[in-house]
C-alpha positions as CSV (number, residue, x, y, z in Angstrom):
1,X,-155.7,241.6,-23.1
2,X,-154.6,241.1,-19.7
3,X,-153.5,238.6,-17.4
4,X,-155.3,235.4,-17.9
5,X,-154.9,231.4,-17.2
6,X,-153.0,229.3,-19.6
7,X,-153.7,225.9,-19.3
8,X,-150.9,222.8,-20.3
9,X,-154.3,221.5,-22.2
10,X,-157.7,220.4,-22.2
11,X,-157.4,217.2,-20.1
12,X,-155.3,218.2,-16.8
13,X,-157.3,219.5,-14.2
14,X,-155.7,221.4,-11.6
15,X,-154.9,224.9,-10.3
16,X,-153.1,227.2,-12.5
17,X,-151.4,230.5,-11.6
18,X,-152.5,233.7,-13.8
19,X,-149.9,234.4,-16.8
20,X,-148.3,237.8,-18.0
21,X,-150.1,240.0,-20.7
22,X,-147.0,239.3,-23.1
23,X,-147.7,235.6,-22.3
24,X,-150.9,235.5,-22.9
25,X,-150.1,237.2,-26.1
26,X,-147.4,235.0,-26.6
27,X,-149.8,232.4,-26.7
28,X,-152.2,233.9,-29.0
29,X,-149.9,234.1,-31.3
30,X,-148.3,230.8,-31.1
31,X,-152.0,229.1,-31.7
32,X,-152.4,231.8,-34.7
33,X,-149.4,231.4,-36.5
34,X,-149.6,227.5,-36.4
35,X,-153.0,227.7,-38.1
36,X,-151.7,229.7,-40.6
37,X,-149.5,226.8,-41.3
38,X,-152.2,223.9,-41.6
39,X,-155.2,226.0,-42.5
40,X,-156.1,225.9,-46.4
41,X,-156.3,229.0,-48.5
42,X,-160.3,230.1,-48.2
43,X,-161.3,228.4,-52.0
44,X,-159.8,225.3,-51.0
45,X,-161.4,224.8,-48.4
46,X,-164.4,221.9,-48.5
47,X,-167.3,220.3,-46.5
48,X,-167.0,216.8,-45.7
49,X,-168.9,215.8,-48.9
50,X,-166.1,217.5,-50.9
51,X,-168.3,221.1,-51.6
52,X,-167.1,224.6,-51.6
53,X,-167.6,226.1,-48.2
54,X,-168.6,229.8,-49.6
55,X,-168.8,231.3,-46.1
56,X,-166.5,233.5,-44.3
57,X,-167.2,231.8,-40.8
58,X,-164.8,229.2,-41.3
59,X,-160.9,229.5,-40.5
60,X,-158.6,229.8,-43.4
61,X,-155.0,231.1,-43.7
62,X,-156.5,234.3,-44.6
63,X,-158.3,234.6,-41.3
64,X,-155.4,233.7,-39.7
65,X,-152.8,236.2,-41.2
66,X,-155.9,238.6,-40.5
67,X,-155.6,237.5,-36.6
68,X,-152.0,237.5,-36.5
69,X,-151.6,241.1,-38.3
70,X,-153.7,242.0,-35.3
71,X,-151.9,240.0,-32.4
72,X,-148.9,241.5,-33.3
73,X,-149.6,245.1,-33.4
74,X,-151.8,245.1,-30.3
75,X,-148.3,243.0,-28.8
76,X,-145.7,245.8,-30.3
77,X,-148.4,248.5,-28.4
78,X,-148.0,246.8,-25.4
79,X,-144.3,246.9,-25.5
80,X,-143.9,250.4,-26.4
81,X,-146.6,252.1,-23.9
82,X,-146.6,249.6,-21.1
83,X,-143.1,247.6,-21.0
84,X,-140.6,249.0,-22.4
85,X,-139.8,252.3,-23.3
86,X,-136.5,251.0,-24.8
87,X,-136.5,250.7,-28.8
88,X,-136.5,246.9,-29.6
89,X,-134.0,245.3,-33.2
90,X,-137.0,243.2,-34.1
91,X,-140.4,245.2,-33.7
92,X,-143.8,242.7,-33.4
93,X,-145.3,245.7,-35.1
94,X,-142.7,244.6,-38.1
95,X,-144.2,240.7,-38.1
96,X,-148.2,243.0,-38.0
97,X,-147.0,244.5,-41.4
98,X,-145.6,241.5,-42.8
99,X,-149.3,239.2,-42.4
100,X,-150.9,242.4,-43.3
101,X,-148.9,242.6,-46.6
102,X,-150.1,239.0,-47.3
103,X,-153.9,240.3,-47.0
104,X,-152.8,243.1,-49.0
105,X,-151.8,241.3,-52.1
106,X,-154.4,238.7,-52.0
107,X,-152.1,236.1,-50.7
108,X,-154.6,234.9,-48.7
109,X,-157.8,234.4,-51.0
110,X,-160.4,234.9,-48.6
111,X,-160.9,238.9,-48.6
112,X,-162.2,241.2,-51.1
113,X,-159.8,242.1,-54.5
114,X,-160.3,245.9,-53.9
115,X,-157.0,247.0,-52.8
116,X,-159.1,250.4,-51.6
117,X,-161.2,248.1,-49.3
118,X,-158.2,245.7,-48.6
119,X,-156.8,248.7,-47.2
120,X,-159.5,250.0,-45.6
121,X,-159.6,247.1,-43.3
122,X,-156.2,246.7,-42.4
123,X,-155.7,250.2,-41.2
124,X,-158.8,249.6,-39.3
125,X,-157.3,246.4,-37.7
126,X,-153.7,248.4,-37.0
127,X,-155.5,251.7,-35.4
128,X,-157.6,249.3,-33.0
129,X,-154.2,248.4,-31.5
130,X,-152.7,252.0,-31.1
131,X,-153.8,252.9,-27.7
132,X,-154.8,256.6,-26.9
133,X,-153.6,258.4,-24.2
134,X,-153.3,262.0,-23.9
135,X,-150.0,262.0,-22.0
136,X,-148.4,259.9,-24.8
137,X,-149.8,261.3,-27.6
138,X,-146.2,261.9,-28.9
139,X,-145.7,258.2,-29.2
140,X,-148.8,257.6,-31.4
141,X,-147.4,256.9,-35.2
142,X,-150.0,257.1,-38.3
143,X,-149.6,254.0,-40.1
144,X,-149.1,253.8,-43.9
145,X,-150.2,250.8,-46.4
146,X,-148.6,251.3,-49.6
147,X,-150.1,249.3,-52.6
């Protein structure tokens, strides 16, 4: 994620500057985290004839605390390689384990109930956002999902 437009909506039409990487992600997770509030759990969610929508293609607080588990590692990463090399009180990489916890325990009712594969794919979500550089390698932490 990099520097990027971020328009005031979909209406105005003008010239707009290019915004920050931590605005961007800013953003992101502003969009994210307010449908996480509105979305439905993934079995309550219906077609417009009242039907169970079975497929995963459709957003549902579960895809969303998925998306935000992910928008806030990748923003922590970004802080600590790029930004700052200062420690911060209040990690993003804190909120990432929080939404990951709610996929973890099936508070989202949309992924599968193995707690192996549960895992499985929120370690593969947090590693994605641990960049790799040789010179920093010392600043790359393993990251452990208790059940």
């Amino acid at each position: 994620m990099g520097e990027a437009v971020i328009t005031d909506n979909t209406s105005t039409i003008r010239q707009y500057s290019l915004s920050s990487m931590l605005s961007v992600i800013d953003k992101a997770i502003s969009h994210a985290e307010e449908a996480y509030k509105i979305l439905p759990t993934h079995d309550k969610l219906r077609n417009l004839s009242g039907a169970v929508i079975t497929s995963k293609q459709y957003a549902s607080k579960g895809n969303s605390a998925a998306l935000l588990a992910h928008l806030y590692a990748w923003k922590g990463s970004m802080i600590d390689l790029i930004i700052s090399r200062e420690p911060m009180p209040k990690k993003p990489s804190n909120k990432s384990i929080e939404y990951a916890t709610i996929l973890i325990n099936g508070q989202d009712r949309n992924y599968p109930s193995s707690p192996a594969l549960r895992s499985y794919m929120l370690l593969s979500i947090l590693q994605q956002t641990i960049p790799k550089k040789s010179s920093a390698s010392s600043m790359i932490r393993p990251v452990v999902i208790r059940l």
